[in-house]
C-alpha positions as CSV (number, residue, x, y, z in Angstrom):
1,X,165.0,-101.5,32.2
2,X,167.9,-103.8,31.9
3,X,170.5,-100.9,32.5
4,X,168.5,-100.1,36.1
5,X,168.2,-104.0,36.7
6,X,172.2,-104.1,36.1
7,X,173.4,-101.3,37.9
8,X,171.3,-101.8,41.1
9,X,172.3,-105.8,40.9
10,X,175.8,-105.0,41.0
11,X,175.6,-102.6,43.9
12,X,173.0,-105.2,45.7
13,X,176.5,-108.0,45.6
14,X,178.8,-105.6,46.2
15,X,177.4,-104.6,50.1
16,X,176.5,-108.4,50.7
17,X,180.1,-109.1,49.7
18,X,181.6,-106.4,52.3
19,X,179.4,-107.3,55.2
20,X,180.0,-111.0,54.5
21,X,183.2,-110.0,54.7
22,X,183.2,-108.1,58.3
23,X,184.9,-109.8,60.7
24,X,182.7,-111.5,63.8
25,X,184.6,-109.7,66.3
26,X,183.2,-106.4,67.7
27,X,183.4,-103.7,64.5
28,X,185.5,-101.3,64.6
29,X,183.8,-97.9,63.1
30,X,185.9,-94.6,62.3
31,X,184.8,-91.4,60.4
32,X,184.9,-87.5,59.4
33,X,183.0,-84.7,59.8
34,X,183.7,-82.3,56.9
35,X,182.5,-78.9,56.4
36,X,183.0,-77.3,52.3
37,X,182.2,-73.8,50.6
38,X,181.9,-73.3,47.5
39,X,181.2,-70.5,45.2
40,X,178.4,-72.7,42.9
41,X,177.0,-75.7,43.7
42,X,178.1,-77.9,40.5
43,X,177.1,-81.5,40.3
44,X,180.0,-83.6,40.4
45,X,179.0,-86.3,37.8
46,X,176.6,-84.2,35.8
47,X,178.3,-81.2,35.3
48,X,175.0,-79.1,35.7
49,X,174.7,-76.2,37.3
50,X,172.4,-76.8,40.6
51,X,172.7,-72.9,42.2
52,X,174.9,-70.2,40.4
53,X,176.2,-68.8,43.7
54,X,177.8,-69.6,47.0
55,X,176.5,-72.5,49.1
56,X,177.7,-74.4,52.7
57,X,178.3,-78.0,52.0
58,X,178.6,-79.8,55.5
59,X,178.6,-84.1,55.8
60,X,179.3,-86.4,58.7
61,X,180.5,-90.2,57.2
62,X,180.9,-93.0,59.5
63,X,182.6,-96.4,57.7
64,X,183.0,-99.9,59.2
65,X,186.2,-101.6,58.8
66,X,184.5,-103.9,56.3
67,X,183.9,-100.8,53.3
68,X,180.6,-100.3,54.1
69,X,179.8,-96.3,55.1
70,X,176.7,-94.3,55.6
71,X,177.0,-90.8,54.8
72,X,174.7,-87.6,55.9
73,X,175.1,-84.3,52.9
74,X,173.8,-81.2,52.8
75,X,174.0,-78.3,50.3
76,X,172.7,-75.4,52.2
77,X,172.1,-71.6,50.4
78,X,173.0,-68.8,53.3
79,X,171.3,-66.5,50.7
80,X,167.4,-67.5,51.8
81,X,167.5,-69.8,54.9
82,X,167.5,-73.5,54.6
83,X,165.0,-75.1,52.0
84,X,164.4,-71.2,50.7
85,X,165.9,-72.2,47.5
86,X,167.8,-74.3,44.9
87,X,171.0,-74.0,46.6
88,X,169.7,-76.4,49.2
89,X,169.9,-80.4,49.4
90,X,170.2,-83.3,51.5
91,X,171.2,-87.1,50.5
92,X,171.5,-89.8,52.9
93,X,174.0,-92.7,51.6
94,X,174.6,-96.1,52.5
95,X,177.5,-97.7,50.2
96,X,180.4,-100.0,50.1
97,X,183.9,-99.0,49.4
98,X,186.4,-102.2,48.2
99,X,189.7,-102.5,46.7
100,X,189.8,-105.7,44.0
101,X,193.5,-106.0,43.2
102,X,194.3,-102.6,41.2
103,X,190.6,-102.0,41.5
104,X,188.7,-99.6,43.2
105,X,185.0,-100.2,43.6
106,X,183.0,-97.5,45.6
107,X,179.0,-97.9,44.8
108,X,175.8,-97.3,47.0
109,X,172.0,-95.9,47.3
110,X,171.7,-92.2,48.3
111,X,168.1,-90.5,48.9
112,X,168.3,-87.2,47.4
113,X,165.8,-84.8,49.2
114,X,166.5,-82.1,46.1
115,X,166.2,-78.5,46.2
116,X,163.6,-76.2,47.0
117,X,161.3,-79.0,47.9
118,X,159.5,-79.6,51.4
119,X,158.2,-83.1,50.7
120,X,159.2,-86.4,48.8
121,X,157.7,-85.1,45.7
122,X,160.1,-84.6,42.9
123,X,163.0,-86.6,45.2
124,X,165.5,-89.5,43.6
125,X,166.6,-92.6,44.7
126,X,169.9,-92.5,43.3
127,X,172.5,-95.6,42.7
128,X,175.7,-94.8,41.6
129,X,179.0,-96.6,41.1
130,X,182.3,-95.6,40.9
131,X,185.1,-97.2,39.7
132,X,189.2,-96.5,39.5
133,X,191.0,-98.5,37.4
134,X,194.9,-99.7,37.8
135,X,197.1,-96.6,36.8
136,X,199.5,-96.9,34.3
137,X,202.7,-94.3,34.2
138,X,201.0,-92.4,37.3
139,X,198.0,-91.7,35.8
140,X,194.8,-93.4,36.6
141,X,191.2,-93.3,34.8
142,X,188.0,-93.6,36.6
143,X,184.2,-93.8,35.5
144,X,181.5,-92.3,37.7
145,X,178.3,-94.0,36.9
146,X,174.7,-93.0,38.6
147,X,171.4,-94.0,38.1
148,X,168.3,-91.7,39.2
149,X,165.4,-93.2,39.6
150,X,162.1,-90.7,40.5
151,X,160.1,-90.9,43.6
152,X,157.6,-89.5,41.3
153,X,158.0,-90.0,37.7
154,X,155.3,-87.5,36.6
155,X,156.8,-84.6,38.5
156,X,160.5,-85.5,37.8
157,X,161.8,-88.1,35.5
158,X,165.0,-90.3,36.2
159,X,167.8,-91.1,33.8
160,X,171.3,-92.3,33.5
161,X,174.5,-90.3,34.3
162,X,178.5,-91.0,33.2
163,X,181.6,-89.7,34.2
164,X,184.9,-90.8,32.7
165,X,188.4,-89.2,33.2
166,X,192.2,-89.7,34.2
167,X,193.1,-88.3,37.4
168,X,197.1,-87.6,38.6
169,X,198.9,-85.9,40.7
170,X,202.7,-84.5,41.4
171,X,204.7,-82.9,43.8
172,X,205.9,-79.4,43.9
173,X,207.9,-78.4,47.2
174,X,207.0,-81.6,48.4
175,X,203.4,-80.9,48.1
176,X,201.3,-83.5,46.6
177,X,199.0,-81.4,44.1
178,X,195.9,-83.8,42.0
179,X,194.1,-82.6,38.7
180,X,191.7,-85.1,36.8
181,X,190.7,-84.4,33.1
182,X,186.7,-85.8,32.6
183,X,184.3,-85.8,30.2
184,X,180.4,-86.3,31.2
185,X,177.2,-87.3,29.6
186,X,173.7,-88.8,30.3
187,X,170.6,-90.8,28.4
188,X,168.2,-88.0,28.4
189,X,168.2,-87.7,32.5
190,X,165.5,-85.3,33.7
191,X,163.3,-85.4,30.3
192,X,166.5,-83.7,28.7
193,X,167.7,-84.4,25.3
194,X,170.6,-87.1,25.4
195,X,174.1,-86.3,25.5
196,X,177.0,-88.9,24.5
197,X,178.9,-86.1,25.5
198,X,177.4,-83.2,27.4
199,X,180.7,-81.2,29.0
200,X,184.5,-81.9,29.2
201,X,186.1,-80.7,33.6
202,X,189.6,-80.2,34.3
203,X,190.2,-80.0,38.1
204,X,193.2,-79.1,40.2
205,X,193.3,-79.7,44.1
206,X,196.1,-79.9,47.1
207,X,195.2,-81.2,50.7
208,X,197.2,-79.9,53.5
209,X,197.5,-80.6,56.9
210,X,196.4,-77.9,59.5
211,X,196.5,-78.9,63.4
212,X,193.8,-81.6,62.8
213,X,192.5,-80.7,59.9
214,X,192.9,-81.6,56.4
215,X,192.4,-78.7,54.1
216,X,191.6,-78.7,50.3
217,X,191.2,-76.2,47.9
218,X,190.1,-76.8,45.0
219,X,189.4,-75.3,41.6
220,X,187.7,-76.6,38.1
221,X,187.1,-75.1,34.5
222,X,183.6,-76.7,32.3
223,X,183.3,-76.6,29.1
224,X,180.1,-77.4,27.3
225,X,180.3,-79.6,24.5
226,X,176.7,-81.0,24.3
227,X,173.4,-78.7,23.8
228,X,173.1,-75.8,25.9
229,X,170.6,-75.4,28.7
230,X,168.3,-73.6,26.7
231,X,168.1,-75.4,24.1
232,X,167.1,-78.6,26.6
233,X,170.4,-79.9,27.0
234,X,172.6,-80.4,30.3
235,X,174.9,-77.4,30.8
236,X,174.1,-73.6,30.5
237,X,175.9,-71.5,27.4
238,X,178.8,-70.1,29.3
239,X,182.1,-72.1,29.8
240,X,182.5,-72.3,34.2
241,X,184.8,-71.6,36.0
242,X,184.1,-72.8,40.3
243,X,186.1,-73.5,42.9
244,X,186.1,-73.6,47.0
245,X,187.6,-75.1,49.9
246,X,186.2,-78.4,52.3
247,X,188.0,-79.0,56.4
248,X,188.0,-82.6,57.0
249,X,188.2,-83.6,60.8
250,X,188.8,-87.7,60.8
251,X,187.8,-89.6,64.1
């Protein structure tokens, strides 16, 4: 209880310090539509494996000029038809996005209508926090933090997630290319066994510039180095290799 208490207290000051913040004068809003394929849907903090093959992964955010945003997600599975199976999921998300000095501070609530489910049973509230430190010799680390909390705790229980890494990136041809070395792990999320460490990500990305459009590819390698799914841990057997391709339009 005190790790949910601190987590959701430090989000809680971190949105009332950004619209405190906001300027009185009339806000000034901008945003991106953004529309991603993939050939799994892998969770980004978790490093489980949500649906083994391809999924659409369309969003709309729209941030104020103070750092606060509210973002619309959805996985969707062409396979079956929307909600047909567990390659389909949408999260709303209201967070706050801040620069302290060489801090970066992005954290919020999401509502996570998960897959496969036609009503608020088995959904999460989610609060999650990210965080990049100041970067020394180019390279910068980051920890991805997110706490699930059940709509439901006898159908689905909640737990605590953990991302931590370096992230980079150089130029070749004068194309700026990132990669980001991570290691994940959880408390025992989902009625799993806990992981200190459940899988080690390397990931390698470049965004280019098309008409209007920025374009990023994108490609990552898993490997498991906590229990395997079957055994009731986070990540299944096989080391992963995924990768896909998101169009950003700003406005």
């Amino acid at each position: 209880m005190k790790k949910i208490a601190v987590v959701i207290a430090l989000v809680a000051m971190m949105l009332f310090a950004g619209l405190a913040g906001a300027e009185e004068k009339a806000p000034a809003f901008t945003g991106s539509v953004d529309v991603g394929w993939y050939n799994q849907y892998m969770d980004e903090v978790s490093g489980a494996t949500n649906f083994n093959k391809p999924v659409i992964q369309p969003s709309v955010t729209v941030s104020h000029k103070s750092g606060v945003y509210l973002n619309l997600w959805n996985s969707y599975s062409p396979k079956g038809g929307f909600n047909s199976d567990f390659g389909d999921e949408a999260d709303v998300s209201l967070g706050l996005e801040k620069e302290f000095g060489k801090f970066k501070f992005d954290a919020g609530y999401s509502y996570v209508n998960l897959q496969n489910l036609r009503n608020t049973e088995g959904d999460l509230h989610a609060v999650y926090l990210y965080l990049d430190g100041p970067a020394v010799l180019g390279i910068t680390p980051f920890v991805m933090t997110e706490l699930d909390i059940p709509v439901d705790r006898e159908i689905l229980e909640g737990g605590f997630l953990y991302r931590v890494g370096v992230k980079s990136s150089v130029s070749i041809a004068e194309q700026p290319l990132e990669f980001s070395l991570s290691a994940g792990g959880h408390d025992g999320v989902y009625g799993l066994r806990p992981e200190l460490v459940s899988s080690g990500r390397a990931t390698l990305s470049t965004t280019i510039s098309v008409w209007k459009l920025a374009v990023t590819p994108k490609v990552s390698y898993q490997r498991r180095f906590g229990y395997a799914a079957e055994d009731g841990g986070m990540i299944e057997k096989k080391d992963k290799v995924w990768g896909g391709i998101n169009l950003s339009y700003a406005f």
